[in-house]
BATORLO-146671 format. One record per residue (C-alpha): residue number from 1; residue in one letter; x, y, z. Coordinates in Angstrom, 2 decimals, decimal comma. Layout:
N
<node NUM 'a' <X Y Z>>
...
END
This chain:
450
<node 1 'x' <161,26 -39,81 209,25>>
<node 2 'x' <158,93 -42,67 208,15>>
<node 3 'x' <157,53 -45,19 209,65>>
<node 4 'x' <158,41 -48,87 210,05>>
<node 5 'x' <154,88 -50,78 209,57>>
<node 6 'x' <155,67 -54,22 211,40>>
<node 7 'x' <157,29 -53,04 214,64>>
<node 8 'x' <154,09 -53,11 216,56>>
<node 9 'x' <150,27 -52,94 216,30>>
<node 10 'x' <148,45 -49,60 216,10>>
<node 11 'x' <145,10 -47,67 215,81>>
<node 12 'x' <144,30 -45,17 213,48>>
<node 13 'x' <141,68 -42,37 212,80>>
<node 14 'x' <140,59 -41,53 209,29>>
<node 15 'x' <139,67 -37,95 209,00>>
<node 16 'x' <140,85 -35,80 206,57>>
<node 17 'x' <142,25 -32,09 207,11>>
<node 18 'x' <138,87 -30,47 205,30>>
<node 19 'x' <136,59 -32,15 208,38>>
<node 20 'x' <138,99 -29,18 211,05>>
<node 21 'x' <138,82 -26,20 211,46>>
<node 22 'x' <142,25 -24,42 211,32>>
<node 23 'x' <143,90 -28,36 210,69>>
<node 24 'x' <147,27 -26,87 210,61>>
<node 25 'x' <147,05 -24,81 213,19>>
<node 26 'x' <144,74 -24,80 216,44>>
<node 27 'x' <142,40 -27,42 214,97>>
<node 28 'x' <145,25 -29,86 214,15>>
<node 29 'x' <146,52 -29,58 217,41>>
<node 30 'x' <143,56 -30,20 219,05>>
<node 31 'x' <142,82 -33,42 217,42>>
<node 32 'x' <146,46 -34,82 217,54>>
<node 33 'x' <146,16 -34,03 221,44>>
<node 34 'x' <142,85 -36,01 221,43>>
<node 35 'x' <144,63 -38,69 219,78>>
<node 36 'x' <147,28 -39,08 221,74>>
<node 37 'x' <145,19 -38,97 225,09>>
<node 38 'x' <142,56 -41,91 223,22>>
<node 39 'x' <145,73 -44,18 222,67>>
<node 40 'x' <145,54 -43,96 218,75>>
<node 41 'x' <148,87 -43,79 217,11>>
<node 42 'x' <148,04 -42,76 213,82>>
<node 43 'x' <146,07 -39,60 212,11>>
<node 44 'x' <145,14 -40,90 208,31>>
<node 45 'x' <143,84 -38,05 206,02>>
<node 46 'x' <143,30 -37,94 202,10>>
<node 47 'x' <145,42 -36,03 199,83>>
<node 48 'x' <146,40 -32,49 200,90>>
<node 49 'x' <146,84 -30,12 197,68>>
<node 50 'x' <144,57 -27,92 196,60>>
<node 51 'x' <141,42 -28,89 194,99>>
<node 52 'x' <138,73 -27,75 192,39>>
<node 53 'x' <135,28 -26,73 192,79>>
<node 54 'x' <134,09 -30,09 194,24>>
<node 55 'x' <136,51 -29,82 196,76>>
<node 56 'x' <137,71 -33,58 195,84>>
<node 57 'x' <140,89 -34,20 197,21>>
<node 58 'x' <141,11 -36,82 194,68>>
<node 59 'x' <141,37 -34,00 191,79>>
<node 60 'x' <143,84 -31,76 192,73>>
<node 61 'x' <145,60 -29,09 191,01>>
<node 62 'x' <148,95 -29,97 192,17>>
<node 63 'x' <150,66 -33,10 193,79>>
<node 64 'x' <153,46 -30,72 195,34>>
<node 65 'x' <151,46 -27,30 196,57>>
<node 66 'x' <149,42 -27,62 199,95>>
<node 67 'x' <145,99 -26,48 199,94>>
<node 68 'x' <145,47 -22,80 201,72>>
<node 69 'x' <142,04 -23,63 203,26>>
<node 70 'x' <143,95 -25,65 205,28>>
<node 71 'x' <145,93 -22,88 207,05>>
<node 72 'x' <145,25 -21,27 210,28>>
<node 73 'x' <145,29 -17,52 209,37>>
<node 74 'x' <146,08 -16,91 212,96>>
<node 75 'x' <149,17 -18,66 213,30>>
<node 76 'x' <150,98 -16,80 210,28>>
<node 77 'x' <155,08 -16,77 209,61>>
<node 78 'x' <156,69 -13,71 209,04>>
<node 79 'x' <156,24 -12,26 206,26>>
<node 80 'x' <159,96 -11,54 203,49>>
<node 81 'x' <162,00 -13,14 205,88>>
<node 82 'x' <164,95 -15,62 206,26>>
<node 83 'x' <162,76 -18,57 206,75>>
<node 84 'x' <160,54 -17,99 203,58>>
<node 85 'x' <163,79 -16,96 201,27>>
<node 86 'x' <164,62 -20,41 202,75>>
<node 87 'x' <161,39 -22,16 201,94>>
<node 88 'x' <161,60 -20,75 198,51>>
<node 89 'x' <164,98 -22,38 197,59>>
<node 90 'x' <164,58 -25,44 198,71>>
<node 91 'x' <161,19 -25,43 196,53>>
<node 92 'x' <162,53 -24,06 193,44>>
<node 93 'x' <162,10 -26,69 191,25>>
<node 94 'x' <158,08 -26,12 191,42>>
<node 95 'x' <157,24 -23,61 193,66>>
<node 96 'x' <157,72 -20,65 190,68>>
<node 97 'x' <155,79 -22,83 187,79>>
<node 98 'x' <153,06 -23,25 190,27>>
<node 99 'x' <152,85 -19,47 191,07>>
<node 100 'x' <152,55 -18,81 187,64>>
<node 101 'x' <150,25 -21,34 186,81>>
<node 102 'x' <147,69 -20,35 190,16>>
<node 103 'x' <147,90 -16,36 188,76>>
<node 104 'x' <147,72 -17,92 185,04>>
<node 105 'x' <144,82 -19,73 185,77>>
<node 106 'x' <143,31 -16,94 188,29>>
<node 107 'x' <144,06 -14,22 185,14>>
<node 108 'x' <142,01 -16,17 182,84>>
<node 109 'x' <139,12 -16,96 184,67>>
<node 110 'x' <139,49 -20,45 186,00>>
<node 111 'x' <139,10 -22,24 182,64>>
<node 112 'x' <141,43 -25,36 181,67>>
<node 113 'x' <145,22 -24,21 180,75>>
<node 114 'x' <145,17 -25,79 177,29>>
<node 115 'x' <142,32 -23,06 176,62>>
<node 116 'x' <144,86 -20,50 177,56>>
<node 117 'x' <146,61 -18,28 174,42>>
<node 118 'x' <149,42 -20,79 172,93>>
<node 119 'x' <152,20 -18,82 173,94>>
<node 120 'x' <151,03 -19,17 177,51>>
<node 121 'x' <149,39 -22,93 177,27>>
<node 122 'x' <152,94 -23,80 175,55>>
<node 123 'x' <155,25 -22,03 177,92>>
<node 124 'x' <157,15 -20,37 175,52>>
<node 125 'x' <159,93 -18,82 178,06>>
<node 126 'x' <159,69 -15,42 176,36>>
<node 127 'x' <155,32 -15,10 177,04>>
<node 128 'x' <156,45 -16,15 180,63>>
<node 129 'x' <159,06 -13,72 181,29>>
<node 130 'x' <156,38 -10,74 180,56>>
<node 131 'x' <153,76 -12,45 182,16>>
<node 132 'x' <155,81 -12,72 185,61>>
<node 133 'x' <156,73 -8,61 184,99>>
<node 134 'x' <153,34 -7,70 185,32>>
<node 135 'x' <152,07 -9,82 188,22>>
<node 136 'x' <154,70 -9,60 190,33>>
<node 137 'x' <152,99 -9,33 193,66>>
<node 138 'x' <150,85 -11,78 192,67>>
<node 139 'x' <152,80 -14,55 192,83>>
<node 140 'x' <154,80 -13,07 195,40>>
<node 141 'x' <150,95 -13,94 197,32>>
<node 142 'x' <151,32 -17,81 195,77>>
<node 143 'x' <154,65 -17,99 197,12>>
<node 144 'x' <154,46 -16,69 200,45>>
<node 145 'x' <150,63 -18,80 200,60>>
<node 146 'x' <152,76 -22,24 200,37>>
<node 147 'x' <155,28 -21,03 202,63>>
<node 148 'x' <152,60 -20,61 205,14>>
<node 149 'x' <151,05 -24,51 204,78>>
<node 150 'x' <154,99 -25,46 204,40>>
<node 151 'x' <155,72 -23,79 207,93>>
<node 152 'x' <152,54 -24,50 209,19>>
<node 153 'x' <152,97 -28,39 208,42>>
<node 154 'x' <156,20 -28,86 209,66>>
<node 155 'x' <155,13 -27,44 213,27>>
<node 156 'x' <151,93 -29,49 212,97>>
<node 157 'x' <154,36 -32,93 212,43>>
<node 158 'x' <156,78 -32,07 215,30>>
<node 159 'x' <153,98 -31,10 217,69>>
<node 160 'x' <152,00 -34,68 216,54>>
<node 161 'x' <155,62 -37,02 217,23>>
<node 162 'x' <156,24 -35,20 220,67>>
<node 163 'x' <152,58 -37,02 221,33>>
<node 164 'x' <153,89 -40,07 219,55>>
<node 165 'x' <151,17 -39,35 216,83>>
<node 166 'x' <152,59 -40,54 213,36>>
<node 167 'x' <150,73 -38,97 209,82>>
<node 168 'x' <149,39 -41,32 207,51>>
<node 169 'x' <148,91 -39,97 204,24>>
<node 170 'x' <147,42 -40,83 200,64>>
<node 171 'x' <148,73 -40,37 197,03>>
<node 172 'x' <146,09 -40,47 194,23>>
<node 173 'x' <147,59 -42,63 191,43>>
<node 174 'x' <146,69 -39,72 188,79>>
<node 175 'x' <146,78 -36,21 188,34>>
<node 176 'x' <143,70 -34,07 187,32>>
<node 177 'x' <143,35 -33,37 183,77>>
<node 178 'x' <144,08 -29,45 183,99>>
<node 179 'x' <146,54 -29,68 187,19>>
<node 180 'x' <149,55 -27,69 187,67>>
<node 181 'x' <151,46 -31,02 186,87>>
<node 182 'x' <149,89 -31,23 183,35>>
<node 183 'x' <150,95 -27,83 182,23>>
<node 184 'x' <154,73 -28,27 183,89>>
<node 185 'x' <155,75 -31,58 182,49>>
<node 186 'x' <153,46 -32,31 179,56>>
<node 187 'x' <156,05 -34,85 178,06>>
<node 188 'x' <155,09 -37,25 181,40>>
<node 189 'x' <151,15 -37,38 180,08>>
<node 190 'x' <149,50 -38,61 176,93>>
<node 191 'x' <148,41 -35,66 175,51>>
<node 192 'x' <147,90 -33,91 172,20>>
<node 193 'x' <149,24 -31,23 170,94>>
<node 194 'x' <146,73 -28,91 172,34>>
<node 195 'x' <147,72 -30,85 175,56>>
<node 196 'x' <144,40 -31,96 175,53>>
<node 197 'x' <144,70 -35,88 176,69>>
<node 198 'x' <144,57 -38,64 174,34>>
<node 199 'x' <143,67 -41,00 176,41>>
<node 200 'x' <141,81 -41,35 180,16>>
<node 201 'x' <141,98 -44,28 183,07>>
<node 202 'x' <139,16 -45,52 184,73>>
<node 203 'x' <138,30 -48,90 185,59>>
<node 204 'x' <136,36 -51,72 183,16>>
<node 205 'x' <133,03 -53,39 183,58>>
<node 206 'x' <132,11 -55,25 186,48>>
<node 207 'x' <130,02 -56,49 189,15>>
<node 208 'x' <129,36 -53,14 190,66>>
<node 209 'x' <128,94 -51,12 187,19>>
<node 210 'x' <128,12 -52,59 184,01>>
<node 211 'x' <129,41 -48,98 182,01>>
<node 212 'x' <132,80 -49,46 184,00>>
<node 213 'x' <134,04 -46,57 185,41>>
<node 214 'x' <135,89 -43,61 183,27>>
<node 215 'x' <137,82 -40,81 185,56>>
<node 216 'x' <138,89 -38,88 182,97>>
<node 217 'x' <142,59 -38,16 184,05>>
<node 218 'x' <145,10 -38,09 181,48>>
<node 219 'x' <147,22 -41,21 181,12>>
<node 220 'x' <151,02 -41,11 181,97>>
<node 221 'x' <153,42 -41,83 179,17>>
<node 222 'x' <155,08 -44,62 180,72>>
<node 223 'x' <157,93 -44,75 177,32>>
<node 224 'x' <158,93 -41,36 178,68>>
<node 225 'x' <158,91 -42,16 182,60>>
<node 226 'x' <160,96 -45,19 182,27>>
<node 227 'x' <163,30 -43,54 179,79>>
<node 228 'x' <164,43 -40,67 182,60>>
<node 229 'x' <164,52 -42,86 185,15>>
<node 230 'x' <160,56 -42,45 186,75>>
<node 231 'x' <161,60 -38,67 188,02>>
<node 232 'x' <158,20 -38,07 188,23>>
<node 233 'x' <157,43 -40,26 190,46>>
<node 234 'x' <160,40 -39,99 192,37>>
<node 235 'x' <159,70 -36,71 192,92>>
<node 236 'x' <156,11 -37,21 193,95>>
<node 237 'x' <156,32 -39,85 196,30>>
<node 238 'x' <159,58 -38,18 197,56>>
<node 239 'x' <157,65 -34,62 198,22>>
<node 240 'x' <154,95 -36,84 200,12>>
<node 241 'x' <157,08 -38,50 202,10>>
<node 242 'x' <158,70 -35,17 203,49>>
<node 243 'x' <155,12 -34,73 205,10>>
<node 244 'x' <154,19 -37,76 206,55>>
<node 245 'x' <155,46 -41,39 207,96>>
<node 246 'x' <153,05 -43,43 206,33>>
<node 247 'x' <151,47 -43,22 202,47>>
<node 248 'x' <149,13 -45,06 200,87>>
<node 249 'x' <149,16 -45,44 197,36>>
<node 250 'x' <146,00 -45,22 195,88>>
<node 251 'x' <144,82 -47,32 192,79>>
<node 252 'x' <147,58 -49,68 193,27>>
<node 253 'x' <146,23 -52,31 190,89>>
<node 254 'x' <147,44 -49,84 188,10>>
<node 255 'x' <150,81 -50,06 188,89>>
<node 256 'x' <150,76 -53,75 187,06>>
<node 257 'x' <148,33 -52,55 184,38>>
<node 258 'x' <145,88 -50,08 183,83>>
<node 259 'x' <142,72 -49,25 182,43>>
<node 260 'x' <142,84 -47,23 178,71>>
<node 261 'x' <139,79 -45,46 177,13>>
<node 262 'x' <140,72 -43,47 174,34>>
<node 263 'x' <139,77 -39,55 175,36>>
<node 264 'x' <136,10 -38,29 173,61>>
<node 265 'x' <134,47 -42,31 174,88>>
<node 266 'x' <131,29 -42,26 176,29>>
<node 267 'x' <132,23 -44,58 178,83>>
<node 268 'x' <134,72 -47,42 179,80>>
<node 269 'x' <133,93 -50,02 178,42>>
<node 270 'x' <135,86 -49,56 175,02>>
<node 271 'x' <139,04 -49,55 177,20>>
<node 272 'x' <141,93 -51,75 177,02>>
<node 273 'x' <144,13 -52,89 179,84>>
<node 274 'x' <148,00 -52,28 178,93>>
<node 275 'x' <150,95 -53,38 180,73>>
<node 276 'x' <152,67 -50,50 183,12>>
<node 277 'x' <156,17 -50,81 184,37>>
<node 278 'x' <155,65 -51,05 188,44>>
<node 279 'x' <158,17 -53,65 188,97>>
<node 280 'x' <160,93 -51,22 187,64>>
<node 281 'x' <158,96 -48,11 189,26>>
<node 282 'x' <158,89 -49,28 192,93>>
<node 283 'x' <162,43 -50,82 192,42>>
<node 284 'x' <163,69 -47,55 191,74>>
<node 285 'x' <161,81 -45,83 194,44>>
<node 286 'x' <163,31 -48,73 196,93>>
<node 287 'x' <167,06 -48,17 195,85>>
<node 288 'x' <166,41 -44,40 196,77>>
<node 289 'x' <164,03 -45,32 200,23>>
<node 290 'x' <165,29 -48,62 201,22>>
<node 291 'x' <161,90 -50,16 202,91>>
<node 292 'x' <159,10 -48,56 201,08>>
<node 293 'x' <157,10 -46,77 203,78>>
<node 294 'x' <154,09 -47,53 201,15>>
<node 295 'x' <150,03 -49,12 201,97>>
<node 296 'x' <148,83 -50,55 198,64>>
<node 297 'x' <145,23 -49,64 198,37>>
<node 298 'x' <144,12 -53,04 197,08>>
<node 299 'x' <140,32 -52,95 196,99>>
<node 300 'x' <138,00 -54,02 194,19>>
<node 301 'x' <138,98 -56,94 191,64>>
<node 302 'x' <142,87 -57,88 192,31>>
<node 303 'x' <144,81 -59,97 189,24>>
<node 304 'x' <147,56 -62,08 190,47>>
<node 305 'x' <150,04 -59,84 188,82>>
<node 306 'x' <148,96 -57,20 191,08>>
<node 307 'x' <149,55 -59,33 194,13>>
<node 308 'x' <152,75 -60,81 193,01>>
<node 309 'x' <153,77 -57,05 192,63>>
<node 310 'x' <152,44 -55,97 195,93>>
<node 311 'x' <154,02 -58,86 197,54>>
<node 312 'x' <157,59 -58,73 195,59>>
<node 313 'x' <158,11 -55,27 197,64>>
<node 314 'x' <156,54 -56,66 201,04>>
<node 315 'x' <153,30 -53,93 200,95>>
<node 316 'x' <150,34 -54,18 202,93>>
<node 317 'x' <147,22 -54,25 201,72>>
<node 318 'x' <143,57 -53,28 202,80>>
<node 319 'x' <141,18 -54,92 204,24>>
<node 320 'x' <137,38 -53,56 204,90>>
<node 321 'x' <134,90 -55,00 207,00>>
<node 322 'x' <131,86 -53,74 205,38>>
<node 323 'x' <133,04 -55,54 202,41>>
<node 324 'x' <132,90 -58,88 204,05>>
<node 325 'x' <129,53 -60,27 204,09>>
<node 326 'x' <129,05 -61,75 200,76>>
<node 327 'x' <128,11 -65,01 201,57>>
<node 328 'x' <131,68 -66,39 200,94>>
<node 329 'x' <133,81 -67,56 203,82>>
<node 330 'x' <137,05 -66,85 201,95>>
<node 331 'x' <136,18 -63,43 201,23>>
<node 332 'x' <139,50 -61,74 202,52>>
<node 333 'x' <137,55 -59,17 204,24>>
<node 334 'x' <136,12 -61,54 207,31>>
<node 335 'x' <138,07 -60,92 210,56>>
<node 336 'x' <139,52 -64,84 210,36>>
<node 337 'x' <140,58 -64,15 206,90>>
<node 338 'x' <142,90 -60,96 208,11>>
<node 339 'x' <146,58 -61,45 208,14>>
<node 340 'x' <148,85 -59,27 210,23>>
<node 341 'x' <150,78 -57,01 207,27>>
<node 342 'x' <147,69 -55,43 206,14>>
<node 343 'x' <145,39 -52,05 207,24>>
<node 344 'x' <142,04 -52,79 208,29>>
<node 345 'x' <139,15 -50,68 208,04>>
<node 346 'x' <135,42 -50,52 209,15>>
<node 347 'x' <135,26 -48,55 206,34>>
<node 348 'x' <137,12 -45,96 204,24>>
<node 349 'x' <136,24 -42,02 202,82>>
<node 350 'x' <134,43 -44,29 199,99>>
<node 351 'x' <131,96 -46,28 202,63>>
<node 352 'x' <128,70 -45,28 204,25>>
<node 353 'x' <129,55 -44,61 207,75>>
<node 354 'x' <128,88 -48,33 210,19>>
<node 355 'x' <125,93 -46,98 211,56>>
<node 356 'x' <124,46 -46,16 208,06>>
<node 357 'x' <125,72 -49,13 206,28>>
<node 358 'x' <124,64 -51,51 208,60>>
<node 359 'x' <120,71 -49,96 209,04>>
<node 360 'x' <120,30 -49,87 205,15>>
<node 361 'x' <121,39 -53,76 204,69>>
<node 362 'x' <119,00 -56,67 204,25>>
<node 363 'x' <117,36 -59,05 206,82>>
<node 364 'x' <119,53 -61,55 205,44>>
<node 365 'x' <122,72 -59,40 205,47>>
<node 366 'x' <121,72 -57,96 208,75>>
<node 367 'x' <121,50 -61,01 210,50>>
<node 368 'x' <124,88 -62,30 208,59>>
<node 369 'x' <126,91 -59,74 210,40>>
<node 370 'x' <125,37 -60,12 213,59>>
<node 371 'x' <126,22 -63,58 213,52>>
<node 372 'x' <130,15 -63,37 211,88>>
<node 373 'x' <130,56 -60,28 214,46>>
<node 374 'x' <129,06 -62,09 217,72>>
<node 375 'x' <126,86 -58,85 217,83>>
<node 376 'x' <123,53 -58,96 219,56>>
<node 377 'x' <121,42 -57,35 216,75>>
<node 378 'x' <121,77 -53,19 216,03>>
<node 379 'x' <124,90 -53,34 218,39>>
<node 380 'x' <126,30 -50,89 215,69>>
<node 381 'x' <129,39 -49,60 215,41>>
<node 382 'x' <130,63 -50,67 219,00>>
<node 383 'x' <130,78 -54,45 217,56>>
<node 384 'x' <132,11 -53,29 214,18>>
<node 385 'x' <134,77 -51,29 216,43>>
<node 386 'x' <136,03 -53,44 218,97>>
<node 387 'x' <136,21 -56,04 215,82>>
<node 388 'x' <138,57 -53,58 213,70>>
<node 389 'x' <141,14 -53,33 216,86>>
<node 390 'x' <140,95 -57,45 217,55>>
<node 391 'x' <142,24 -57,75 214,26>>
<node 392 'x' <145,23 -59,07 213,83>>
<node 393 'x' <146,49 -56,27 211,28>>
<node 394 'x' <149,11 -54,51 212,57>>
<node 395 'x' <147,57 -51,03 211,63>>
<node 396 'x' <143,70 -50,84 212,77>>
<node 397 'x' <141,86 -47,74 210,97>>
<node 398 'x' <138,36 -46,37 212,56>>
<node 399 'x' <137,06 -43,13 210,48>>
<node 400 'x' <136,14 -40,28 212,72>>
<node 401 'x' <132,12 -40,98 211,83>>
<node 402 'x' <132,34 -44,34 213,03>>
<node 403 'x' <133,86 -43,35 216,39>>
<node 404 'x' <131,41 -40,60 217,06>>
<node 405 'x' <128,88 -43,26 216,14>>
<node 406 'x' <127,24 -41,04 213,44>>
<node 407 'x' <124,67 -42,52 210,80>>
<node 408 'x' <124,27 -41,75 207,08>>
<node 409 'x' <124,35 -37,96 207,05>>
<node 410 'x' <127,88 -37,77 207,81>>
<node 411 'x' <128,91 -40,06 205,06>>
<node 412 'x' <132,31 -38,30 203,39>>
<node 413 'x' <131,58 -39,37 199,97>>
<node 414 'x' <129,79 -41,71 197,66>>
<node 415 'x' <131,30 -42,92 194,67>>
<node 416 'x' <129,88 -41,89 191,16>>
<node 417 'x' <127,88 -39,20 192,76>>
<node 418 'x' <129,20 -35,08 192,00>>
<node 419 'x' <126,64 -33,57 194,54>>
<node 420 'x' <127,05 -33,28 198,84>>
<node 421 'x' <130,53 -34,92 198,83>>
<node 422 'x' <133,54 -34,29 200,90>>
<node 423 'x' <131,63 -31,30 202,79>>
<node 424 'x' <131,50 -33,05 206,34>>
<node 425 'x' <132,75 -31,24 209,32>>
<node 426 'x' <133,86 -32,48 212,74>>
<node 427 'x' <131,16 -31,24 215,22>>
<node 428 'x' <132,48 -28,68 218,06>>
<node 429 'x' <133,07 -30,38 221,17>>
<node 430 'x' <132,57 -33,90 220,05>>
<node 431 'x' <135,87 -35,04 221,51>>
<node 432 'x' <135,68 -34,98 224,59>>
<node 433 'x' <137,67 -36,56 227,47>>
<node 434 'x' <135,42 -39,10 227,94>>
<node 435 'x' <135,22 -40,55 225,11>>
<node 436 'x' <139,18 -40,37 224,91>>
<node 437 'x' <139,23 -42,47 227,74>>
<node 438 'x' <136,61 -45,03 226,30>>
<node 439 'x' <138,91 -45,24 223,38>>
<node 440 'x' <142,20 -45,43 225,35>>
<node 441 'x' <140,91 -48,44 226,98>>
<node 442 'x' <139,57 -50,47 223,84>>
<node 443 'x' <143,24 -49,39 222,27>>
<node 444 'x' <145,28 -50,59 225,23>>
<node 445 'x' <142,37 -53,90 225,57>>
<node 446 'x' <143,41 -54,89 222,19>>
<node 447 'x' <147,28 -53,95 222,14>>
<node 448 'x' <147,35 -50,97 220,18>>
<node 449 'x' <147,90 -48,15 222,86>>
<node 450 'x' <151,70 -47,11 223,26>>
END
């Protein structure tokens, strides 16, 4: 099932799966029950596979696989039986690859797969073959690991629509260099013939960063994607959409062109933008879907292209309130300047939380919000808040922080920074009934309760 984005206004949370304890399990329940009581509609998280050291959800090793930290090792399926033989059909066209690779990688110490020996690095089917033969159980232990998040997610969904809570999820627009999806389908990725890349996105210079901004992810061969019909993507945003209603794409601008620095650069600016096919992409993806259940993340500096591209398939957009107080009264970001087929935001994973964005701005600033906002001065993030849910966007997001009312030290992440990110947890007993009711009225004050 997806979800139809215009029927009627709703209220979000923002608060990804790594913030819960047991998310697919007791933990998951217990915030889509807090959810439903507070008159929020929607539970947004970040991307759900499984990640690297840095825990970035951002960079993980596999668009298809669930992450295990997610899993509630209380609440485990039975073990060999009908259900996982099930599971593992159905999942056959990437569930084995990714077994291997996970033991692969775990075998040789965690290092990148194109440092693997060639055989192995090149799948050659007969280095595979005796590689499966001698770690049999294994990735037997990979296999029956996804059927536990697969099982475990599926309850968690059902449970969330019998409480008329929908799942809003989020696609990264690349892969991670060494990911399960680099290894698997090498011919979809620029890459050498090491299957090193040979080229990396990022973003070029602007206001915010004279250097630009290089990622590092390999570059998808776009030749090859539109010659086989985009399967890749199909089968991406296809595997996604089995999980949740809602999906935001992220990096949307680079579905119209994106950002090329040749691999080995020492930063972005010696990039080139190229043309990518996105037209043909989401045209393809709407023949198969009908309405695209898709959010365009459309922050930073938007081209016309990419707006004539977001608009040809009737996408929302974003809009964040923390980006609004520029000076400019057209900035699209002030409340008047909303429109009702977008997402609004205090502010996203990216964003201080209110609270600690609004103490570490300016006089000037300071007194800029408080004015825009009606606010009587350090009314923070109750003003921010109830201004969200006025909006006239039909989907209203509020990240956990901001509800809880918590300053800096809970920020999620900050951009450019590899150090204290994406480690914040949801404090025990924070949700309590009261506040659930506080929240149920504000939703139902500003039309977003059911």
């Amino acid at each position: 099932m997806t979800l139809r984005f215009g029927d009627r206004r709703r209220a979000a949370v923002l608060l990804h799966m790594s913030s819960v304890r047991d998310p697919l399990g007791r933990g998951g329940r217990a915030i889509v029950d807090w959810l439903a009581e507070a008159g929020f509609a929607l539970w947004q998280f970040l991307p759900v596979g499984p990640t690297g050291p840095d825990g970035s959800p951002y960079w993980a090793r596999s668009d298809a696989a669930g992450n295990p930290a997610f899993i509630d090792q209380t609440e485990l399926p039975a073990r060999g039986g009908d259900e996982e033989r099930a599971f593992c059909t159905a999942a056959a066209s990437w569930l084995e690859d990714f077994a291997c690779f996970e033991v692969l990688s775990a075998v040789h110490g965690g290092v990148p797969w194109w440092e693997w020996p060639v055989p192995l690095r090149d799948r050659e089917p007969a280095a595979l073959a005796v590689f499966r033969g001698k770690h049999g159980d294994a990735l037997a232990q990979v296999r029956y690991t996804q059927f536990c998040f697969d099982w475990q997610w599926r309850r968690l969904h059902a449970y969330a629509r019998q409480r008329g809570v929908s799942f809003f999820g989020d696609l990264p627009f690349y892969v991670a260099p060494e990911s399960f999806e680099t290894w698997s389908q090498r011919a979809q990725f620029q890459l050498d013939a090491a299957g090193r890349a040979r080229a990396v996105g990022g973003v070029p210079p602007d206001y915010f960063s004279e250097l630009g901004q290089l990622w590092g992810n390999p570059l998808y061969d776009w030749d090859v994607m539109r010659r086989d019909g985009f399967a890749f993507w199909r089968t991406r945003v296809g595997h996604q959409l089995a999980r949740v209603d809602l999906l935001r794409l992220d990096h949307f601008r680079a579905l119209a062109a994106h950002w090329a620095v040749p691999a080995g650069a020492q930063d972005a600016r010696g990039g080139h933008w190229q043309r990518t096919p996105g037209w043909a992409l989401l045209r393809r993806l709407r023949a198969e879907l009908g309405e695209l259940p898709l959010v365009a993340e459309d922050l930073g500096v938007i081209t016309p292209d990419v707006e004539d591209l977001r608009f040809g398939f009737d996408l929302p957009g974003m809009r964040v309130v923390q980006f609004a107080f520029d000076g400019a009264s057209d900035n699209p970001h002030l409340p008047h300047m909303h429109t009702r087929h977008s997402v609004v935001y205090s502010g996203t994973h990216d964003n201080d939380t209110t609270l600690g964005w609004y103490r570490g701005l300016d006089a000037g600033t300071a007194r800029r919000v408080d004015f825009v906002l009606g606010a009587e001065p350090g009314a923070m993030p109750a003003t921010m808040i109830r201004t969200v849910l006025a909006s006239v966007a039909r989907v209203a997001v509020l990240p956990m922080q901001d509800v809880l009312a918590l300053d800096s030290r809970a920020r999620f992440n900050t951009p450019g920074t590899t150090v204290g990110n994406w480690s914040w947890q949801l404090p025990e007993g924070a949700l309590t009934r009261e506040l659930a009711r506080h929240f149920r009225a504000l939703n139902s004050t500003y039309g977003r309760a059911r």
